[in-house]
N, C-alpha and C positions, 0 to 999 in steps of 0.2 A: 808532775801534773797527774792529779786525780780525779777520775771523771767514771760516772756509774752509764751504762749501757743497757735498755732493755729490748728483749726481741725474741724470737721464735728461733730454736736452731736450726736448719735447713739443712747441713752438713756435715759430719767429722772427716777429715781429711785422713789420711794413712800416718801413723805416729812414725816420725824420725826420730835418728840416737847418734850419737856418734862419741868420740874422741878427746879432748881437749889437755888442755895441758893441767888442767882443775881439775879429771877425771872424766867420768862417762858423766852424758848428758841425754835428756831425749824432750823432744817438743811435738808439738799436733796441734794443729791449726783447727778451729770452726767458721764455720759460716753462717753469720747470724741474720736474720732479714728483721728490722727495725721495726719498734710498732708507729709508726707516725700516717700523716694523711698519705704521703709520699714514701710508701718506704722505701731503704735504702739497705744493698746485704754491705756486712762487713768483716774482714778476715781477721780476727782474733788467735792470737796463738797463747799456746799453753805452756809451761813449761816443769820439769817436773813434777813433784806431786800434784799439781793441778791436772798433767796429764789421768794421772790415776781415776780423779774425778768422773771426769767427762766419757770416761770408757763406757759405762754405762746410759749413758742418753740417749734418746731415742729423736730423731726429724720430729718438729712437730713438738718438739718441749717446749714452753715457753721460760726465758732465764732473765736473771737479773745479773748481770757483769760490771766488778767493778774492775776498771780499766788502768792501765798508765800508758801515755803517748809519749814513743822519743823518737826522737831521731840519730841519724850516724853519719856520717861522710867514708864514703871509700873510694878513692883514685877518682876527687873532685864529683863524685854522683853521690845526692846524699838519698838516704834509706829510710821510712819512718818504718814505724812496730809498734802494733798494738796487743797490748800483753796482757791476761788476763791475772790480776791478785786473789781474787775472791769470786764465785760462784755460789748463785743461790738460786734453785728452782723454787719458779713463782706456783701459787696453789690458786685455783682457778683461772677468771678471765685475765687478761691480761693485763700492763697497765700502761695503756697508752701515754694517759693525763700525766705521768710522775718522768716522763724520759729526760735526759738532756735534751738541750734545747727548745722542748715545747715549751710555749708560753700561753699562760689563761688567757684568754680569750673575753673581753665582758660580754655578760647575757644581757642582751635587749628586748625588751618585753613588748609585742607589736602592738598589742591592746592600749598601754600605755602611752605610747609614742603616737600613734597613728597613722605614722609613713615607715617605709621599711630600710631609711636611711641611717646610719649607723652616728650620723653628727648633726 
Protein backbone atom coordinates (compact mmCIF):
# COMPACT_ATOMS: atom_id res chain seq x y z
CA UNK A 1 0.00 0.00 0.00
CA UNK A 2 0.99 3.33 -1.26
CA UNK A 3 -0.31 6.52 0.03
CA UNK A 4 1.25 10.25 -0.24
CA UNK A 5 1.20 12.31 3.19
CA UNK A 6 1.33 16.08 3.30
CA UNK A 7 2.15 18.19 6.55
CA UNK A 8 4.35 20.46 8.40
CA UNK A 9 7.26 18.65 10.32
CA UNK A 10 6.92 19.45 14.02
CA UNK A 11 9.64 17.06 15.06
CA UNK A 12 12.74 14.81 14.37
CA UNK A 13 13.05 12.37 16.96
CA UNK A 14 16.86 11.06 18.01
CA UNK A 15 18.27 8.66 15.06
CA UNK A 16 18.47 4.97 16.24
CA UNK A 17 21.16 2.12 14.86
CA UNK A 18 21.74 -1.05 15.73
CA UNK A 19 22.65 -4.78 14.74
CA UNK A 20 21.00 -7.22 12.75
CA UNK A 21 21.80 -10.23 11.23
CA UNK A 22 21.74 -8.05 7.42
CA UNK A 23 24.17 -5.74 9.07
CA UNK A 24 24.14 -2.35 10.71
CA UNK A 25 20.81 -0.51 10.36
CA UNK A 26 19.64 2.94 11.62
CA UNK A 27 16.00 4.64 11.59
CA UNK A 28 14.49 8.26 12.89
CA UNK A 29 11.30 8.76 13.34
CA UNK A 30 9.19 12.36 12.52
CA UNK A 31 6.53 13.94 13.55
CA UNK A 32 4.33 15.38 11.09
CA UNK A 33 1.15 17.58 11.86
CA UNK A 34 -1.32 17.18 8.73
CA UNK A 35 -2.63 19.96 6.63
CA UNK A 36 -6.40 19.20 6.97
CA UNK A 37 -9.37 21.39 8.72
CA UNK A 38 -8.76 18.91 11.73
CA UNK A 39 -5.21 18.23 11.92
CA UNK A 40 -3.76 15.29 12.89
CA UNK A 41 0.43 14.61 13.96
CA UNK A 42 1.64 11.43 12.68
CA UNK A 43 4.84 9.28 13.53
CA UNK A 44 6.58 8.48 10.25
CA UNK A 45 9.82 6.71 10.36
CA UNK A 46 12.89 6.78 8.19
CA UNK A 47 15.01 4.34 7.57
CA UNK A 48 18.30 4.45 6.14
CA UNK A 49 19.28 6.64 3.47
CA UNK A 50 16.16 8.51 4.11
CA UNK A 51 17.45 9.03 7.47
CA UNK A 52 20.38 11.10 5.77
CA UNK A 53 17.68 13.24 4.23
CA UNK A 54 15.80 14.51 7.00
CA UNK A 55 18.94 15.41 9.05
CA UNK A 56 18.81 18.59 7.68
CA UNK A 57 15.05 19.93 8.17
CA UNK A 58 14.05 22.28 10.20
CA UNK A 59 10.16 22.34 12.55
CA UNK A 60 8.19 24.17 10.60
CA UNK A 61 9.09 22.65 6.84
CA UNK A 62 6.39 21.99 5.11
CA UNK A 63 6.76 18.12 3.30
CA UNK A 64 5.23 15.96 0.96
CA UNK A 65 5.67 12.02 2.19
CA UNK A 66 5.29 9.31 0.18
CA UNK A 67 4.34 6.61 2.54
CA UNK A 68 3.87 2.56 2.91
CA UNK A 69 1.53 1.16 5.72
CA UNK A 70 2.18 -2.45 7.21
CA UNK A 71 1.48 -4.09 9.67
CA UNK A 72 3.25 -7.22 12.04
CA UNK A 73 2.14 -9.45 14.59
CA UNK A 74 4.48 -10.13 17.60
CA UNK A 75 3.42 -12.57 20.57
CA UNK A 76 -0.53 -12.14 19.15
CA UNK A 77 -0.15 -8.00 19.58
CA UNK A 78 0.08 -6.67 16.11
CA UNK A 79 2.20 -3.44 15.27
CA UNK A 80 1.52 -1.01 12.35
CA UNK A 81 4.63 1.28 10.66
CA UNK A 82 4.56 4.09 8.82
CA UNK A 83 7.65 4.31 6.58
CA UNK A 84 8.64 6.95 4.70
CA UNK A 85 9.97 6.03 0.47
CA UNK A 86 10.23 9.33 -0.90
CA UNK A 87 10.55 12.80 0.48
CA UNK A 88 9.97 16.12 -1.04
CA UNK A 89 9.98 19.57 0.50
CA UNK A 90 7.10 21.59 -0.62
CA UNK A 91 8.07 25.41 -2.03
CA UNK A 92 5.68 27.85 -0.75
CA UNK A 93 2.12 27.56 0.86
CA UNK A 94 1.26 24.53 1.61
CA UNK A 95 -1.24 22.14 -0.04
CA UNK A 96 -3.94 21.39 1.90
CA UNK A 97 -6.45 20.69 -1.27
CA UNK A 98 -4.15 17.72 -2.72
CA UNK A 99 -3.75 15.50 0.90
CA UNK A 100 -5.14 11.92 1.14
CA UNK A 101 -8.39 11.89 2.09
CA UNK A 102 -9.63 15.34 1.41
CA UNK A 103 -12.33 15.53 -0.86
CA UNK A 104 -13.54 18.60 -3.14
CA UNK A 105 -16.05 19.90 -1.74
CA UNK A 106 -18.93 21.69 -4.37
CA UNK A 107 -18.90 25.56 -4.40
CA UNK A 108 -22.32 26.92 -4.08
CA UNK A 109 -22.81 30.21 -5.30
CA UNK A 110 -25.51 32.07 -2.58
CA UNK A 111 -26.35 34.79 -5.27
CA UNK A 112 -27.42 32.11 -7.40
CA UNK A 113 -29.28 29.92 -5.10
CA UNK A 114 -30.96 32.31 -2.81
CA UNK A 115 -31.04 30.22 0.35
CA UNK A 116 -27.86 28.98 1.93
CA UNK A 117 -28.98 25.28 1.93
CA UNK A 118 -26.59 23.22 0.24
CA UNK A 119 -29.77 20.68 -1.63
Amino acid sequence: MSLELSGKLVKLMPVQSGESQRGPWKKQEMIIETNEQFPKKVAITCWGERVDEVQNLQPGTNLNISINIESREYNDRWYTDVKAWKIDVQNGQSQANNDVGMMDAPVIDMDETGDDLPF
